[in-house]
PQR file of N, CA, C, O and H, with PARSE charges and radii, in Angstrom:
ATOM      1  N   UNK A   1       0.845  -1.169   0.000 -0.4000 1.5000
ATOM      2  CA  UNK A   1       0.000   0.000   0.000 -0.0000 2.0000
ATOM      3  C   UNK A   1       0.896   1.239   0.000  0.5500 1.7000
ATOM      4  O   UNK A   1       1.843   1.385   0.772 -0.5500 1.4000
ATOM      5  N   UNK A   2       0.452   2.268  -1.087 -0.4000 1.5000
ATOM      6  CA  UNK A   2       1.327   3.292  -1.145 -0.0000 2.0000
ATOM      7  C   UNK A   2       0.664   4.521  -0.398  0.5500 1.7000
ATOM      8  O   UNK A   2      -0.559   4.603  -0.510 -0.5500 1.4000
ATOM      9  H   UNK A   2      -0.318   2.149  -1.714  0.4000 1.0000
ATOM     10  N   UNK A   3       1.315   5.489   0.351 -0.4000 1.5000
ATOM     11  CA  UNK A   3       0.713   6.699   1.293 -0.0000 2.0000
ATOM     12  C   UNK A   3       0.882   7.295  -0.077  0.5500 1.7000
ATOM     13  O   UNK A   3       1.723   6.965  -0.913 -0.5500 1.4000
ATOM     14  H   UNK A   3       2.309   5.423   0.442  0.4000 1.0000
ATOM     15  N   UNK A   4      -0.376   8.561  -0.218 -0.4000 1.5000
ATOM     16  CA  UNK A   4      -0.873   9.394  -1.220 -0.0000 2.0000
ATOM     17  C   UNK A   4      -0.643  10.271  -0.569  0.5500 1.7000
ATOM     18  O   UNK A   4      -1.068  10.126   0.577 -0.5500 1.4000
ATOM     19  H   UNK A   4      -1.059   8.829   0.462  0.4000 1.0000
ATOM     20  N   UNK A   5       0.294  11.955  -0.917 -0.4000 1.5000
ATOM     21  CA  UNK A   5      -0.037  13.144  -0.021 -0.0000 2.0000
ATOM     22  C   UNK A   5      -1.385  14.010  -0.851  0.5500 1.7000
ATOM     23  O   UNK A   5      -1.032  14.804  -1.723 -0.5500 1.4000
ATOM     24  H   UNK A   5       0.639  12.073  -1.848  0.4000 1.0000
ATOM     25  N   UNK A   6      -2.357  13.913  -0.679 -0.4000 1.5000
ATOM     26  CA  UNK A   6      -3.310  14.631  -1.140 -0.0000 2.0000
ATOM     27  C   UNK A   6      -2.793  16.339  -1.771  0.5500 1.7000
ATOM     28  O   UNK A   6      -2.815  16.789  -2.917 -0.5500 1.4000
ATOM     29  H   UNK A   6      -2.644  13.268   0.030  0.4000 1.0000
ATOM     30  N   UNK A   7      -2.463  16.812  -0.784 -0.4000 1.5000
ATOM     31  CA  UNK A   7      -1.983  18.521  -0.857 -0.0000 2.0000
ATOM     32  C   UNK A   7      -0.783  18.321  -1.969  0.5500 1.7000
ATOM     33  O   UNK A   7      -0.808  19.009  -2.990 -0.5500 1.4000
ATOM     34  H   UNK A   7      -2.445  16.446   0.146  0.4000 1.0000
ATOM     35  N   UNK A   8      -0.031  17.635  -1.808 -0.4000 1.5000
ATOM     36  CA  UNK A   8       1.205  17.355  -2.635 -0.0000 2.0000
ATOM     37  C   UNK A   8       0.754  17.079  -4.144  0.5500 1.7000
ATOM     38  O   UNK A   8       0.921  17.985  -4.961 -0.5500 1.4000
ATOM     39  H   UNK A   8      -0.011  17.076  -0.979  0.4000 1.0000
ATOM     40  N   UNK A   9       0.236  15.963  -4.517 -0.4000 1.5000
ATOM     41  CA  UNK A   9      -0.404  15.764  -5.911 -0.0000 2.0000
ATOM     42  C   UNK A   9      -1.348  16.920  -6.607  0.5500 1.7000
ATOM     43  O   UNK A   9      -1.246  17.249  -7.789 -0.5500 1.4000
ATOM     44  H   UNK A   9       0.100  15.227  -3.854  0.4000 1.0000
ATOM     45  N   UNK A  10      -2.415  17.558  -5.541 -0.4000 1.5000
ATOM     46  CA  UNK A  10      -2.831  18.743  -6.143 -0.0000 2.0000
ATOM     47  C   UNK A  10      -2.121  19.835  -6.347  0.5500 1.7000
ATOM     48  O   UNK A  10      -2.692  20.776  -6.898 -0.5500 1.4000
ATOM     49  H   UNK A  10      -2.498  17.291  -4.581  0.4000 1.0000
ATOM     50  N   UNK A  11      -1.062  19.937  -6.052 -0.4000 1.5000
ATOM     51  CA  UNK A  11      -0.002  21.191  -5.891 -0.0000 2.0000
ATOM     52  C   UNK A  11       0.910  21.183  -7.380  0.5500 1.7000
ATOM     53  O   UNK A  11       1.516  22.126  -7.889 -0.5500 1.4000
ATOM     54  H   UNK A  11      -0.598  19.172  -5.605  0.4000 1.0000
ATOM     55  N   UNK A  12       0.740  19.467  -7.974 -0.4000 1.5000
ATOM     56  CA  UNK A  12       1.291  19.329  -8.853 -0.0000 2.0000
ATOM     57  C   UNK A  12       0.370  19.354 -10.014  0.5500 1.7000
ATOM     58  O   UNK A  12       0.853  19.250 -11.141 -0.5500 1.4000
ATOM     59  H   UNK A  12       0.247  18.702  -7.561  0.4000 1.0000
ATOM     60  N   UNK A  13      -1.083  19.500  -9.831 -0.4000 1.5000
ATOM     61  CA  UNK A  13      -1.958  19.355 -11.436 -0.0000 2.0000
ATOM     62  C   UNK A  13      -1.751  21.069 -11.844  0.5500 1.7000
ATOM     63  O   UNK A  13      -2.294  21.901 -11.117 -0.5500 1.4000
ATOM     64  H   UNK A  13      -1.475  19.585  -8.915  0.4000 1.0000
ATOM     65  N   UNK A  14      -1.080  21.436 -12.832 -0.4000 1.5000
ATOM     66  CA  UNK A  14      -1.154  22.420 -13.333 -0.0000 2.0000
ATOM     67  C   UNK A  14      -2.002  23.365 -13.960  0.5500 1.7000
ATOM     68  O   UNK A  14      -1.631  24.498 -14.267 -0.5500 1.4000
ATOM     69  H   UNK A  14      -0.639  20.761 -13.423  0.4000 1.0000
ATOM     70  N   UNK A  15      -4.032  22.553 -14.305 -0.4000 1.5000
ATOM     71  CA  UNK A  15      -4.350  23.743 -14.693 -0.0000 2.0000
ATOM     72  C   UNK A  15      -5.803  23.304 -13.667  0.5500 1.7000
ATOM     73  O   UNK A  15      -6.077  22.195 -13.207 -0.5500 1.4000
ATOM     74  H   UNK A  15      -4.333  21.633 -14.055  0.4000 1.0000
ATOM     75  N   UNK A  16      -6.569  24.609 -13.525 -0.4000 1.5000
ATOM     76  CA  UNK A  16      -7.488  24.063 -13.113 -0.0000 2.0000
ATOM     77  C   UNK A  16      -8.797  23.334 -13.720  0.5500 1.7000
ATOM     78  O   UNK A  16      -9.079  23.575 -14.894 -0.5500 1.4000
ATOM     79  H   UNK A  16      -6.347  25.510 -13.899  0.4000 1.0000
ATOM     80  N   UNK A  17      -9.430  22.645 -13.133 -0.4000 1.5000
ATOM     81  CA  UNK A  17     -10.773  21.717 -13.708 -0.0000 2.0000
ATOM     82  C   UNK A  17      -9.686  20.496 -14.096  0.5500 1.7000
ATOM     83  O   UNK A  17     -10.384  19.488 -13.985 -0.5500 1.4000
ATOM     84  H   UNK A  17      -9.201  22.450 -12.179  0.4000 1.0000
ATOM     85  N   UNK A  18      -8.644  20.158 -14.404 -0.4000 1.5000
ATOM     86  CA  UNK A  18      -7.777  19.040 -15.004 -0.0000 2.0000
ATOM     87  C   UNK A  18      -7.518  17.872 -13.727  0.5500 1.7000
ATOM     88  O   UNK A  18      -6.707  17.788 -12.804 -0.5500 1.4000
ATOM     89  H   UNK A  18      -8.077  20.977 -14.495  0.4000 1.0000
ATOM     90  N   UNK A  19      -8.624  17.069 -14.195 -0.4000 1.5000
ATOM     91  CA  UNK A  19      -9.150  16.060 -13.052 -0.0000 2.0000
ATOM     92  C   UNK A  19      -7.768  15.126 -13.339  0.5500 1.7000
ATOM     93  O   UNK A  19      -7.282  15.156 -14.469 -0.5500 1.4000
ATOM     94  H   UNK A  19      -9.282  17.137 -14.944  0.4000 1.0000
ATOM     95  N   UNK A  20      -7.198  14.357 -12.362 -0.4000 1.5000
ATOM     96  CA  UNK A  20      -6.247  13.332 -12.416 -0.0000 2.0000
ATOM     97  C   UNK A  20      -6.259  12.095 -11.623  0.5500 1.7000
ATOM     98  O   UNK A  20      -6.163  12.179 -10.398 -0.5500 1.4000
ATOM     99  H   UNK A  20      -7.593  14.333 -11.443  0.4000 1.0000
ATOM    100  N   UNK A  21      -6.368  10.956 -12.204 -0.4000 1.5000
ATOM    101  CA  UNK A  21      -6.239   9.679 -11.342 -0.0000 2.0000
ATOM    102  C   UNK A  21      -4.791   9.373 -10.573  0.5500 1.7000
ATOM    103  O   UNK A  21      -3.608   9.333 -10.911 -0.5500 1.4000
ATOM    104  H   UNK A  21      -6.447  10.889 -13.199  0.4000 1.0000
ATOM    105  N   UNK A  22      -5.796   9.116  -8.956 -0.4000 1.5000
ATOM    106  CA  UNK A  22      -3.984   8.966  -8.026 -0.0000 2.0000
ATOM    107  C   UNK A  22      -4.545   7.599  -7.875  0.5500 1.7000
ATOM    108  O   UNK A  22      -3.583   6.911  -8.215 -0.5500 1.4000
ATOM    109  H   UNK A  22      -6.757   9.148  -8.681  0.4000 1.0000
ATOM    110  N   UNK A  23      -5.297   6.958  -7.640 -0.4000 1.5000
ATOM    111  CA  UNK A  23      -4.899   5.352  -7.288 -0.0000 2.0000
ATOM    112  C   UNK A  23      -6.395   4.919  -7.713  0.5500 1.7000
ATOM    113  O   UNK A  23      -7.315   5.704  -7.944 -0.5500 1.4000
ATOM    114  H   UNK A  23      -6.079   7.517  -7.364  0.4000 1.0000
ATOM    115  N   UNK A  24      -6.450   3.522  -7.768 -0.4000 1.5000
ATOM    116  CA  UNK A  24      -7.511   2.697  -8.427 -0.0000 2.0000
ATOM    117  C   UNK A  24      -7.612   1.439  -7.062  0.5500 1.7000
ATOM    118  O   UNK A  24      -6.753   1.055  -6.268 -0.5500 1.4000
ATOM    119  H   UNK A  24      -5.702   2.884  -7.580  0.4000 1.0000
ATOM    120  N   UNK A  25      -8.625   1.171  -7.190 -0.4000 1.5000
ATOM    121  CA  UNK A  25      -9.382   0.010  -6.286 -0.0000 2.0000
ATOM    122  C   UNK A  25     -10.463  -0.991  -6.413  0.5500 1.7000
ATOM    123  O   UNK A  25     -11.600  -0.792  -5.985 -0.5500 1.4000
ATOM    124  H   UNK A  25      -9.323   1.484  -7.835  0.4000 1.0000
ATOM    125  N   UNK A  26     -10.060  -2.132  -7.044 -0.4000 1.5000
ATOM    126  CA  UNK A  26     -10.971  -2.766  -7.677 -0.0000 2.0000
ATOM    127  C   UNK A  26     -11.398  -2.582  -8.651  0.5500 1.7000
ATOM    128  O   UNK A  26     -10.672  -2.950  -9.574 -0.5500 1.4000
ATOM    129  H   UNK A  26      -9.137  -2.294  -7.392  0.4000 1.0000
ATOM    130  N   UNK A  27     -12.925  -1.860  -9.110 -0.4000 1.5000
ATOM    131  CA  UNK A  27     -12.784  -0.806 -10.393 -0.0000 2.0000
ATOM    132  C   UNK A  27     -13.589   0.122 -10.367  0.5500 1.7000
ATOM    133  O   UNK A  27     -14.534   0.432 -11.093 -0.5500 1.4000
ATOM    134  H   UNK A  27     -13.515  -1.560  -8.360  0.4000 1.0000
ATOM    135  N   UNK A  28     -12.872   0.813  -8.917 -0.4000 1.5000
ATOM    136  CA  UNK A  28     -13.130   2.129  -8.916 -0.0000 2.0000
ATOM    137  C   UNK A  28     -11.834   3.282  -8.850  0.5500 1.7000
ATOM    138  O   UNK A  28     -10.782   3.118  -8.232 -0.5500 1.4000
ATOM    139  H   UNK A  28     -12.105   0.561  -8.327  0.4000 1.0000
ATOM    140  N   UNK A  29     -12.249   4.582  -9.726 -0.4000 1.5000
ATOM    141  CA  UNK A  29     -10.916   5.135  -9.717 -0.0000 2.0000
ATOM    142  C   UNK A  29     -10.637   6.213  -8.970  0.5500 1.7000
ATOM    143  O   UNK A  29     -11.355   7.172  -9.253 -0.5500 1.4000
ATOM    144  H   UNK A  29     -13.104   4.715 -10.228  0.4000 1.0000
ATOM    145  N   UNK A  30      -9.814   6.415  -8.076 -0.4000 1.5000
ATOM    146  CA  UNK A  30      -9.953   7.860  -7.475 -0.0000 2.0000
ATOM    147  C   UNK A  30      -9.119   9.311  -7.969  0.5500 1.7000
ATOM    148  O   UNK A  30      -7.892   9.362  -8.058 -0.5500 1.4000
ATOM    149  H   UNK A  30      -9.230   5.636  -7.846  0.4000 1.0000
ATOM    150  N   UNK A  31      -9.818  10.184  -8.195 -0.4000 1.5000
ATOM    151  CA  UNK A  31      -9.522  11.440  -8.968 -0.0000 2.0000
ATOM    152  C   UNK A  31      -9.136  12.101  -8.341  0.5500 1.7000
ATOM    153  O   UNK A  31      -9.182  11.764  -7.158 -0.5500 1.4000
ATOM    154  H   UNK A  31     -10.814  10.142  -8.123  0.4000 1.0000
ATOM    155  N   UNK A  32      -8.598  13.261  -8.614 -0.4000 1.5000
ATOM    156  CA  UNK A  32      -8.188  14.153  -7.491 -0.0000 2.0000
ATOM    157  C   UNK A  32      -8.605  15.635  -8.487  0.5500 1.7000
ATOM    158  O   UNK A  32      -8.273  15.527  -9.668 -0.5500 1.4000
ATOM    159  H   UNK A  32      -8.561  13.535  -9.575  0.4000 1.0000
ATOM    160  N   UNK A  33      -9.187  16.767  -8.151 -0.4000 1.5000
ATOM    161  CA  UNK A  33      -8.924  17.938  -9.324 -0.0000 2.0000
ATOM    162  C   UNK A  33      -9.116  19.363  -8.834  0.5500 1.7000
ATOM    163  O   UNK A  33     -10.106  19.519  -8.119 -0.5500 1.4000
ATOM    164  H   UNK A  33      -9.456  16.855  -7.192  0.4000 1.0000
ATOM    165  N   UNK A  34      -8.347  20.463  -9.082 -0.4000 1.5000
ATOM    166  CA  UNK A  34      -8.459  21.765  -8.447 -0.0000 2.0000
ATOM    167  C   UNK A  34      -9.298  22.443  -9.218  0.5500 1.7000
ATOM    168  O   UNK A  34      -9.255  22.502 -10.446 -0.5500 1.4000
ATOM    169  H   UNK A  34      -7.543  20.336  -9.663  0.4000 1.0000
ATOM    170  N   UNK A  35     -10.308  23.123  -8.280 -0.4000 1.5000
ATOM    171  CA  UNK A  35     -11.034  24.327  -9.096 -0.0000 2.0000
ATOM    172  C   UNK A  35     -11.399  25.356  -8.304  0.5500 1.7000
ATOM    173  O   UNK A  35     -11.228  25.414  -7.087 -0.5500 1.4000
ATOM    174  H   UNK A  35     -10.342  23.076  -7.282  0.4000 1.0000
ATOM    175  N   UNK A  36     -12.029  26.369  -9.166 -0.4000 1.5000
ATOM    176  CA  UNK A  36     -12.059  27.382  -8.159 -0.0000 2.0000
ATOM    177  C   UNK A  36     -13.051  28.258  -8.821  0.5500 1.7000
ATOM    178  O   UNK A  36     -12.722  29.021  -9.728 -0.5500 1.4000
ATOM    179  H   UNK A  36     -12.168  26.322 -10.155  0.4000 1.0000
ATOM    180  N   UNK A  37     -14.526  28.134  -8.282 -0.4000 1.5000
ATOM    181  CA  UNK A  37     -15.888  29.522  -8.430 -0.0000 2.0000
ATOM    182  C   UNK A  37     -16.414  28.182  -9.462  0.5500 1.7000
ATOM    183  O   UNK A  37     -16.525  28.306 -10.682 -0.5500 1.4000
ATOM    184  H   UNK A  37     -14.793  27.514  -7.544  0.4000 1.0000
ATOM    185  N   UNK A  38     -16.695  26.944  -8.733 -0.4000 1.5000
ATOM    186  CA  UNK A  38     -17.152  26.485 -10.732 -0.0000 2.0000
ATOM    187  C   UNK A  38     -18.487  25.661 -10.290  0.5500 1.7000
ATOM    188  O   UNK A  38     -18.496  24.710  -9.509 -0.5500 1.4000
ATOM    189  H   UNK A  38     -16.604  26.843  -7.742  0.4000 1.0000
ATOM    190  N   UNK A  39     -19.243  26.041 -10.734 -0.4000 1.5000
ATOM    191  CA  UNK A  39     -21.092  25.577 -10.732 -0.0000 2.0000
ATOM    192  C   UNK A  39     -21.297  24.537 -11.363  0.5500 1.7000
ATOM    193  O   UNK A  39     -20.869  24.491 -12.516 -0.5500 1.4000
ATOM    194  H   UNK A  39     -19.236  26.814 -11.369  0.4000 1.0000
ATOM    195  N   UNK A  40     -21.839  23.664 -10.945 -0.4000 1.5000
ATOM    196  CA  UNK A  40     -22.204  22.315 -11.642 -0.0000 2.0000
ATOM    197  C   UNK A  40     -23.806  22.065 -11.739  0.5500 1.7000
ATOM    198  O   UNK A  40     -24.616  22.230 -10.827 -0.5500 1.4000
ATOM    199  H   UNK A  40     -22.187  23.702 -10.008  0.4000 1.0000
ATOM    200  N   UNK A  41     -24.014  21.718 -12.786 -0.4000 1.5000
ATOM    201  CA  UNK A  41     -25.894  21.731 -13.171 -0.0000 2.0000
ATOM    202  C   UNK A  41     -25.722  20.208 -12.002  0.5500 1.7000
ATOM    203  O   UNK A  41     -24.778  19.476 -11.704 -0.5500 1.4000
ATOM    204  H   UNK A  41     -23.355  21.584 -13.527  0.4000 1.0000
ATOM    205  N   UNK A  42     -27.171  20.277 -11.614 -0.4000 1.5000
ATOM    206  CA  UNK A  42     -27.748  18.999 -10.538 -0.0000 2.0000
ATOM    207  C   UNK A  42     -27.327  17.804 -11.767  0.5500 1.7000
ATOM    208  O   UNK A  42     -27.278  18.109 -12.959 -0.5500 1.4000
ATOM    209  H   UNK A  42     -27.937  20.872 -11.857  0.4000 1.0000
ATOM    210  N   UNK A  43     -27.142  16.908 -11.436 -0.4000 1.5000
ATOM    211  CA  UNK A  43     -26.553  15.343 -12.160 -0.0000 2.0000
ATOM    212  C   UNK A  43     -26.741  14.406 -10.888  0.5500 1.7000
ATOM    213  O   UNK A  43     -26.791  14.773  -9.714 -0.5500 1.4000
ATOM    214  H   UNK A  43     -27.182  16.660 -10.468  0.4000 1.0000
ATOM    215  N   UNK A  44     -26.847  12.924 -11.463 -0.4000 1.5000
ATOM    216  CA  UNK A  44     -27.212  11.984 -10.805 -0.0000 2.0000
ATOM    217  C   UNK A  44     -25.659  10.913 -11.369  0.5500 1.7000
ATOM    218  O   UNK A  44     -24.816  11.213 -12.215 -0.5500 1.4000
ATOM    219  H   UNK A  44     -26.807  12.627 -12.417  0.4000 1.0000
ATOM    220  N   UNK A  45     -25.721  10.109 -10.825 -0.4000 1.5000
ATOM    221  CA  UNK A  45     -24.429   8.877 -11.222 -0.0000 2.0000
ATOM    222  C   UNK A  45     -25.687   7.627 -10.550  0.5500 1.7000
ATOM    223  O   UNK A  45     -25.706   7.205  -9.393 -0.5500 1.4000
ATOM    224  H   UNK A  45     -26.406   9.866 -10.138  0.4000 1.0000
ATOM    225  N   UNK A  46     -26.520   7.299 -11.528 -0.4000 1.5000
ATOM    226  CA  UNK A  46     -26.711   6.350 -11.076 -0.0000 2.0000
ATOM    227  C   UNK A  46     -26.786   4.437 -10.689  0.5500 1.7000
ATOM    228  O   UNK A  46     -27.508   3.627 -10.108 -0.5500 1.4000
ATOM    229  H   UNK A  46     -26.504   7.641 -12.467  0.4000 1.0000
ATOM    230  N   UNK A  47     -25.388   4.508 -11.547 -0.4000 1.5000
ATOM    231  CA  UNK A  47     -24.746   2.969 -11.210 -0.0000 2.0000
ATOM    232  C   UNK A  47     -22.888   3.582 -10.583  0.5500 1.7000
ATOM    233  O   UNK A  47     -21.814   3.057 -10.879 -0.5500 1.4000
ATOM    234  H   UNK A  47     -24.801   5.166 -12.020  0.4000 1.0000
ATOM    235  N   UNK A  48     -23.053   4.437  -9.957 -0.4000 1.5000
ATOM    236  CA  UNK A  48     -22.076   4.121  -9.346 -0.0000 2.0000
ATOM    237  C   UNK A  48     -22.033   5.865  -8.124  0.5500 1.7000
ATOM    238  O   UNK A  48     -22.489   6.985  -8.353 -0.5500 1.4000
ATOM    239  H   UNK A  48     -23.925   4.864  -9.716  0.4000 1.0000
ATOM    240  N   UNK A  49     -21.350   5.368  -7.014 -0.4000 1.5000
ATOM    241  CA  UNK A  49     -21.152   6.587  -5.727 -0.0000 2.0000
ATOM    242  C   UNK A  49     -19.765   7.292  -6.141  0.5500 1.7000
ATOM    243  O   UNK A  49     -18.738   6.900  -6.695 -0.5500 1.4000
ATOM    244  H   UNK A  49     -20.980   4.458  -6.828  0.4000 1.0000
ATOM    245  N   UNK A  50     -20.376   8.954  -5.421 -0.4000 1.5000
ATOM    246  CA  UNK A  50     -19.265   9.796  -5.426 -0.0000 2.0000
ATOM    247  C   UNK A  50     -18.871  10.027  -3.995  0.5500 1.7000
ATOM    248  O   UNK A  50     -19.482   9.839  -2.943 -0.5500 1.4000
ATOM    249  H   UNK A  50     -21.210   9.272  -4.971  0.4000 1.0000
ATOM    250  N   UNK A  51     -17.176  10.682  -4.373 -0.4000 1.5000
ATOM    251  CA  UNK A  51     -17.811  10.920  -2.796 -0.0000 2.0000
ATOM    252  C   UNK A  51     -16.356  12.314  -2.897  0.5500 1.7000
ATOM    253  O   UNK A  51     -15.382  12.295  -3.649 -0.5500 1.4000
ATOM    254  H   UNK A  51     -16.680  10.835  -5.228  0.4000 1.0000
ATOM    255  N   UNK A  52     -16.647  13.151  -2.076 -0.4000 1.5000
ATOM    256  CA  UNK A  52     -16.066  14.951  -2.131 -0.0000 2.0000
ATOM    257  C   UNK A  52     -15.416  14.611  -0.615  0.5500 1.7000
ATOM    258  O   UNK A  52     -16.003  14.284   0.416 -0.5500 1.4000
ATOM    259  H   UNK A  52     -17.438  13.167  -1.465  0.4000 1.0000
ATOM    260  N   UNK A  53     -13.912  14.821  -0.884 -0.4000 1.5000
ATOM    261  CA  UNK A  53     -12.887  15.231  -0.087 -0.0000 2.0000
ATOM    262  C   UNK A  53     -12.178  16.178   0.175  0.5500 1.7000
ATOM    263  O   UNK A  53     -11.078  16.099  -0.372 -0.5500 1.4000
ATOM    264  H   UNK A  53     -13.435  15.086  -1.722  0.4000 1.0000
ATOM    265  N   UNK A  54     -12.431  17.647   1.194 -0.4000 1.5000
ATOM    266  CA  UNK A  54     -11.842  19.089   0.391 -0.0000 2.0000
ATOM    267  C   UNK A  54     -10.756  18.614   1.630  0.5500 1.7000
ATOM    268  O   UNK A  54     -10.781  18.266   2.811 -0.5500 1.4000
ATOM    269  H   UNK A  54     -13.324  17.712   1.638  0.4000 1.0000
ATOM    270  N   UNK A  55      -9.607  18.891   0.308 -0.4000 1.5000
ATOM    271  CA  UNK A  55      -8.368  19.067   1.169 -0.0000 2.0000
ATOM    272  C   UNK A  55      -7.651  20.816   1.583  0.5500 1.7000
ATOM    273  O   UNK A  55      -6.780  21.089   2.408 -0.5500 1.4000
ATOM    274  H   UNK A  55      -9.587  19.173  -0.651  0.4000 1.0000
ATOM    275  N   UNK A  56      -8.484  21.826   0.571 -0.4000 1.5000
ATOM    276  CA  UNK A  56      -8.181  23.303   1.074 -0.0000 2.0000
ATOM    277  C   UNK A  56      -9.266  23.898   0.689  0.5500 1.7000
ATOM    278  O   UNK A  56      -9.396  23.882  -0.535 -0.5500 1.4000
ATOM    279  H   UNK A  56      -9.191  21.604  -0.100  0.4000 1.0000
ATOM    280  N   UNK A  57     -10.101  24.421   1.263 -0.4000 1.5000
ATOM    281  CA  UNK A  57     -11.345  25.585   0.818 -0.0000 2.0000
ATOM    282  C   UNK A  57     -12.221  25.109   1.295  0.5500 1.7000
ATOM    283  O   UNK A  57     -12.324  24.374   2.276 -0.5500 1.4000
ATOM    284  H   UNK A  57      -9.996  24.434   2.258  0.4000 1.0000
ATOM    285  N   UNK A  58     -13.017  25.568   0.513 -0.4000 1.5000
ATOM    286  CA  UNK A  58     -14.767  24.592   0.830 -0.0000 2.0000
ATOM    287  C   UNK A  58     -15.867  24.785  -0.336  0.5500 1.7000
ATOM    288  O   UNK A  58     -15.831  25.397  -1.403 -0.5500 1.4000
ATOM    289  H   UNK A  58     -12.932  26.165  -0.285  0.4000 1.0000
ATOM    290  N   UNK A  59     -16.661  24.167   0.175 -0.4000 1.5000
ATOM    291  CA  UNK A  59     -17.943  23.840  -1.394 -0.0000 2.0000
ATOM    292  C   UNK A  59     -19.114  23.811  -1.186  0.5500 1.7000
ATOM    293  O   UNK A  59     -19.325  23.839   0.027 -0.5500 1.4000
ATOM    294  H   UNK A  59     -16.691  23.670   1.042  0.4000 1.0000
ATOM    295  N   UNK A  60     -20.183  23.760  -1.888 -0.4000 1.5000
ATOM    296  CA  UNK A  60     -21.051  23.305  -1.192 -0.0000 2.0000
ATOM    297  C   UNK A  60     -22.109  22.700  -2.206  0.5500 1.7000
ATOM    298  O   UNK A  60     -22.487  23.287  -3.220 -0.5500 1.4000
ATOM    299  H   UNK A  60     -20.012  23.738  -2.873  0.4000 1.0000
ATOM    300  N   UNK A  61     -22.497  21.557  -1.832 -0.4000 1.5000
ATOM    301  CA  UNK A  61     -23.038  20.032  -2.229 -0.0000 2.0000
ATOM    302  C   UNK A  61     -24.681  20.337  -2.478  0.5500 1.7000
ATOM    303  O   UNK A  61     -25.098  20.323  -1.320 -0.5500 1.4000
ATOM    304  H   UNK A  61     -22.189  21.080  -1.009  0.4000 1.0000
ATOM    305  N   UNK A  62     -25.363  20.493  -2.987 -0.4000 1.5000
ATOM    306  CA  UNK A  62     -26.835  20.570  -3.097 -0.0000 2.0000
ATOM    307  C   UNK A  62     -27.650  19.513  -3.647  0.5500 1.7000
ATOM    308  O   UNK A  62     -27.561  18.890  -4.704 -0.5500 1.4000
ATOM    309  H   UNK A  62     -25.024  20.504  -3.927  0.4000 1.0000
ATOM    310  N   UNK A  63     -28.491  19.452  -2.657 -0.4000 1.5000
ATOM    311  CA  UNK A  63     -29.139  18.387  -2.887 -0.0000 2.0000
ATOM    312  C   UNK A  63     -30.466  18.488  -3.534  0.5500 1.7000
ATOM    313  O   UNK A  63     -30.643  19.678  -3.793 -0.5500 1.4000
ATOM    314  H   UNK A  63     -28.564  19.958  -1.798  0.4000 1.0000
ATOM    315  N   UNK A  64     -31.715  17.613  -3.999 -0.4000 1.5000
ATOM    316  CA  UNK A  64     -33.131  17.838  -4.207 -0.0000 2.0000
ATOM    317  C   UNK A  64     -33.404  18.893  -3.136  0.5500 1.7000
ATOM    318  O   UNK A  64     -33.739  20.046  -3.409 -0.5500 1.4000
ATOM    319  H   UNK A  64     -31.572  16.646  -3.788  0.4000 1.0000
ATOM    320  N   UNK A  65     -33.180  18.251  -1.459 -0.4000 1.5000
ATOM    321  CA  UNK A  65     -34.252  19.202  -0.306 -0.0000 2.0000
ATOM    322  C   UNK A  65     -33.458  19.814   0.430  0.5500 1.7000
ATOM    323  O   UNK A  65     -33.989  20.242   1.454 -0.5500 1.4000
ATOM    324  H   UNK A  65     -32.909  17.314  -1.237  0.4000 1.0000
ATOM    325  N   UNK A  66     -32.021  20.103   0.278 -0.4000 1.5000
ATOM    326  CA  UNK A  66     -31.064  20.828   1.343 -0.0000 2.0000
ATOM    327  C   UNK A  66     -29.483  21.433   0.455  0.5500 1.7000
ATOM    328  O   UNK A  66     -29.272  21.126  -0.718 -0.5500 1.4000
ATOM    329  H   UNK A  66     -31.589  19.755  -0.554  0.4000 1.0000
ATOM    330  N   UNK A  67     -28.626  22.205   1.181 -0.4000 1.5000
ATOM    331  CA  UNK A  67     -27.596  22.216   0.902 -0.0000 2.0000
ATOM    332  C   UNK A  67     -26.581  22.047   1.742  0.5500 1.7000
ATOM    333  O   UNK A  67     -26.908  22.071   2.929 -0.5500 1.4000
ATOM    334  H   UNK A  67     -28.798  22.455   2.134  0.4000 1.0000
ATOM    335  N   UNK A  68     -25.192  21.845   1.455 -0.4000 1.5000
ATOM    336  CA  UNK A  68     -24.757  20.866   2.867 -0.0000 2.0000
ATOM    337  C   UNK A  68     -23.431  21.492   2.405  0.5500 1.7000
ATOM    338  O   UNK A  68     -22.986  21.401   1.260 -0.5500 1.4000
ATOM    339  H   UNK A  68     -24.927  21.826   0.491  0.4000 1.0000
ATOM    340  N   UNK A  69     -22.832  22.160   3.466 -0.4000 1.5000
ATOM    341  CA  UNK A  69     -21.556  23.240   3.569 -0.0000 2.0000
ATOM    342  C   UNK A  69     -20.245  22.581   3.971  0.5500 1.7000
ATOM    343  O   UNK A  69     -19.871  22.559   5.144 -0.5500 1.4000
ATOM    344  H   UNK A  69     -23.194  22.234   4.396  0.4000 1.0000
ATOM    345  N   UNK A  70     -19.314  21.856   2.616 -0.4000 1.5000
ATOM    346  CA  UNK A  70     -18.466  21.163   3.084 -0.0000 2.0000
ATOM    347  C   UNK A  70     -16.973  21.870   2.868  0.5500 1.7000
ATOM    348  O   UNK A  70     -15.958  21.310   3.282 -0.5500 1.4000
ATOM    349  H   UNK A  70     -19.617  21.874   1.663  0.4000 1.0000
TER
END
């Protein structure tokens, strides 16, 4: 098992929105990507889970009945 520095790999994607795979698991892949002020229309994934890790800032997640300040 290899330690990932989260802050370190994003420090290295050079532009922003430029999503990058740091490790894979079974066959799921995990991305890592910097952005900054960027709006996303509501979307569903529905054969497979996401899941939002802020390693500097914050975001915020909206749902059908709430919004959730991560």
């Amino acid at each position: 098992m290899d330690v990932i520095n989260l802050k370190e790999k994003g420090s290295k994607i050079p532009n922003l929105y430029q999503y990058e795979t740091i490790a894979k698991m079974n066959s799921h892949n995990f991305t890592i990507v910097r952005v900054k002020d960027r709006v996303l229309d509501f979307h569903t994934h529905p054969d497979s889970d996401e899941v939002f890790f802020i390693v500097d800032g914050q975001m915020k997640l909206e749902f059908k009945d709430k919004i959730v300040q991560l």
